[in-house]
C-alpha positions in Angstrom: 0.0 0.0 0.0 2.0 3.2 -1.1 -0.4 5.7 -0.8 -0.9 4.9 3.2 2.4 6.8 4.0 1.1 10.3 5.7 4.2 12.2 5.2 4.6 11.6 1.8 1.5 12.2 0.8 1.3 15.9 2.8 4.5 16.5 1.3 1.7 18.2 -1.2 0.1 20.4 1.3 3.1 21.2 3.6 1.5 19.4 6.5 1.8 16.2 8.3 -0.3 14.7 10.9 -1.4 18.9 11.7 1.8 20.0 11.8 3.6 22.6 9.4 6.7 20.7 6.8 9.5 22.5 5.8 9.5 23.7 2.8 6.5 25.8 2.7 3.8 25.0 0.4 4.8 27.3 -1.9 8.0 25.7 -2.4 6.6 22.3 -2.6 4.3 23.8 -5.3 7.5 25.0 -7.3 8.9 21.2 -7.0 5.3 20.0 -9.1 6.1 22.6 -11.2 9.1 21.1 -12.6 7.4 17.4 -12.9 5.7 16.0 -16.0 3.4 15.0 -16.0 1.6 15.5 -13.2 -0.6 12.8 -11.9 -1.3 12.5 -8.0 -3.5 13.0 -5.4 -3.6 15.9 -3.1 -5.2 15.1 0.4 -5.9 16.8 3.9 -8.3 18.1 5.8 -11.1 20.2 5.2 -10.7 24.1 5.3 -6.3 23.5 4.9 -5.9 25.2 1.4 -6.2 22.7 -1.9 -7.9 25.2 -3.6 -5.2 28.0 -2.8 -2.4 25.0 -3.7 -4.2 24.2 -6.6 -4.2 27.9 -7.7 -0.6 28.6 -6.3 0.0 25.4 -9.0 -1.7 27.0 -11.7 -0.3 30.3 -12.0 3.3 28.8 -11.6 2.6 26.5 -14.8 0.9 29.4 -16.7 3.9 31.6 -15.7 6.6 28.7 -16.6 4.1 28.3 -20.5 3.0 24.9 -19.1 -0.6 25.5 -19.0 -3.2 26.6 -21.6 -5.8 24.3 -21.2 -7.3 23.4 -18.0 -10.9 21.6 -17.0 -11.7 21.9 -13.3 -14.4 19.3 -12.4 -16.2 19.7 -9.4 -19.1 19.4 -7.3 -21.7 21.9 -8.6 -21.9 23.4 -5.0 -18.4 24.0 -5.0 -18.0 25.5 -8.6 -18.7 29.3 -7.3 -16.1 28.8 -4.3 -13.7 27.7 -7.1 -14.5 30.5 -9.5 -14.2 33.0 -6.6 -10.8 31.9 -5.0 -9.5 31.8 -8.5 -10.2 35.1 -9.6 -10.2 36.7 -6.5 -6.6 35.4 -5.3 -4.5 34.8 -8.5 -6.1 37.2 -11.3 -7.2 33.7 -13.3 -10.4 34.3 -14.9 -12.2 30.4 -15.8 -15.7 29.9 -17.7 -18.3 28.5 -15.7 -20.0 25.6 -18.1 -23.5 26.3 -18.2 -23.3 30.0 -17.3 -20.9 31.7 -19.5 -21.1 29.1 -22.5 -22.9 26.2 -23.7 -20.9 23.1 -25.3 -23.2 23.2 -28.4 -20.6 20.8 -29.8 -16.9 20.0 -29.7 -15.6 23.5 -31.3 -17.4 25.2 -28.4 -14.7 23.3 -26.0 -11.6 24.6 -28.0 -12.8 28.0 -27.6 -12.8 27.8 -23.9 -9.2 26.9 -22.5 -10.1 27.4 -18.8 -13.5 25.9 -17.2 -14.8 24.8 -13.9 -17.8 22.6 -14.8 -19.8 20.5 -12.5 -19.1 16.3 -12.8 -23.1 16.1 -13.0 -22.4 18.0 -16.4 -19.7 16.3 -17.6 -20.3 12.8 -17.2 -23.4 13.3 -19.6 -22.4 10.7 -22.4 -23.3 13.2 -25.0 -21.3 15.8 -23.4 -18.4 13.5 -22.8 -18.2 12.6 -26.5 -18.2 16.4 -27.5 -15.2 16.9 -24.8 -13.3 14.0 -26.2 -13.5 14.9 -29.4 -11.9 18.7 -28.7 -8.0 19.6 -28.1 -6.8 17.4 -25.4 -6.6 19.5 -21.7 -2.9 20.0 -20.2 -4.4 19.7 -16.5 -7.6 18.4 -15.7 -8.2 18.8 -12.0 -11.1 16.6 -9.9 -12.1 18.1 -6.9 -13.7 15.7 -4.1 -12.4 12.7 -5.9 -13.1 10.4 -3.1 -16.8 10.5 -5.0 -15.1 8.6 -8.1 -15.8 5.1 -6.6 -15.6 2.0 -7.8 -16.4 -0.9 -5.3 -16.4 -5.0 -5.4 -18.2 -7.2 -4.1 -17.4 -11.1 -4.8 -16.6 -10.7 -8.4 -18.5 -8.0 -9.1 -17.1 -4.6 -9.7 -19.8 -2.0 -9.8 -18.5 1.3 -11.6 -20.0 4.7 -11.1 -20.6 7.2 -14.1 -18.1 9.5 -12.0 -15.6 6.6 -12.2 -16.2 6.5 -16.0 -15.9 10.2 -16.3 -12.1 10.2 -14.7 -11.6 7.0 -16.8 -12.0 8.6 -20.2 -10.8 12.0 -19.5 -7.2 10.3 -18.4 -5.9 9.7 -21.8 -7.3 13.5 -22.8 -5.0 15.4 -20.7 -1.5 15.6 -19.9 -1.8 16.1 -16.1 -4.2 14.6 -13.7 -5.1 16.0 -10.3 -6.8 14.7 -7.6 -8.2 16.3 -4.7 -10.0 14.5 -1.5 -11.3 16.3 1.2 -9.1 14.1 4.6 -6.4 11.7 4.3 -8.8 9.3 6.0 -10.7 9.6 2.6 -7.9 9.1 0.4 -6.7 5.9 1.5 -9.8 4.7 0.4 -8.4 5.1 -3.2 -6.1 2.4 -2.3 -8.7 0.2 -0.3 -11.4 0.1 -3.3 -13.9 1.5 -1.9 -13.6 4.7 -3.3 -12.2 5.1 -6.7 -8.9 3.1 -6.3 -6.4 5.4 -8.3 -3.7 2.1 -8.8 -5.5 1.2 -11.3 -5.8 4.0 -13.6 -2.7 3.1 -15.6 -1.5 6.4 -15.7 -1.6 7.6 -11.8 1.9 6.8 -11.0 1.9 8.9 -7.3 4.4 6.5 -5.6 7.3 8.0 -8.3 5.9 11.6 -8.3 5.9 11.6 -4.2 9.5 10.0 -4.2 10.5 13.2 -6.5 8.7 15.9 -4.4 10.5 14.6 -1.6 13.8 14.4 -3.0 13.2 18.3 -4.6 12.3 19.6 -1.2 14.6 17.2 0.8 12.2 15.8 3.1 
């Protein structure tokens, strides 16, 4: 189980077990900045900063010419928190799907390089097909990814449409972030009961961890 390891995995927010890491998350932010790509899981308690992390990660990519395209998916409660915090703390404006455009087909999606949009939205097959079928994203970014579950019972595996949606938009972007709401919560990515992220080919956090470590020498 690699993704059990509490320091290593708040070596992403700068905290571990409640208590501040050296470097500061700022720093550990510059350290993702110089991986690719970027596929992990970011996980702490609620109210410790992802979004602002997740901002702090944008605008260093955008500043570095690493970003053009990026897809927030979220909880549609959430999508006005992210659209606030955004704008309000690093100057980055995002389209809201549903508010400030329609996806009236796949064009519509290369026109709009930054969105937040709501996983109820998304995971629409219709919609899905139009997003695939439009520039791949450089970041795509879940937000309370614990709700991408996939559980087993005997040998049946039941999938969710969330699932699904994180499943086909993996091969469509270049970087891949997760973000769960408690560490307690993200273990369950490794348990399968929520969404177990080993087994998304591409979500190689052990190596990307082991890196962030070494660039911030903890």
């Amino acid at each position: 189980m690699w993704i059990d390891e509490p320091r290593r995995l708040a070596v992403l927010t700068g905290r571990t077990h409640n208590r501040p890491l050296k470097p500061s998350a700022s720093q550990s932010v510059y350290c993702l900045g110089g991986l690719s790509p970027r596929r992990m899981l970011v996980a702490d308690e609620v109210g410790l900063g992802k979004t602002i992390e997740t901002g702090m990660l944008i605008r260093e990519l955008i500043a570095r010419g690493n970003a053009e395209r990026i897809l927030i998916v979220t909880p549609a409660g959430l999508i006005e928190n992210w659209r606030r915090e955004l704008e309000g703390q690093f100057r980055l404006l995002f389209d809201v799907l549903g508010r400030d455009f329609q996806d009236h087909g796949s064009a519509t999606w290369e026109r709009h390089g930054r969105v937040i949009a709501s996983i109820d939205a998304l995971k629409q097959p219709r919609r899905l097909q139009r997003l695939l079928a439009a520039p791949m994203w450089d970041m795509v970014i879940f937000d309370e990814a614990h709700h991408l579950s996939r559980t087993r019972s005997d040998k049946k595996t039941v999938v969710t449409q969330n699932y699904r949606l994180a499943e086909a938009l993996r091969n469509h972007t270049r970087d891949l972030l997760f973000l769960s709401a408690t560490r307690t919560r993200a273990t369950r990515f490794n348990s399968g009961r929520c969404c177990n992220c080993s087994t998304i080919s591409c979500f190689r956090m052990r190596k990307r961890l082991q890196g962030i470590a070494a660039c911030s020498g903890a």
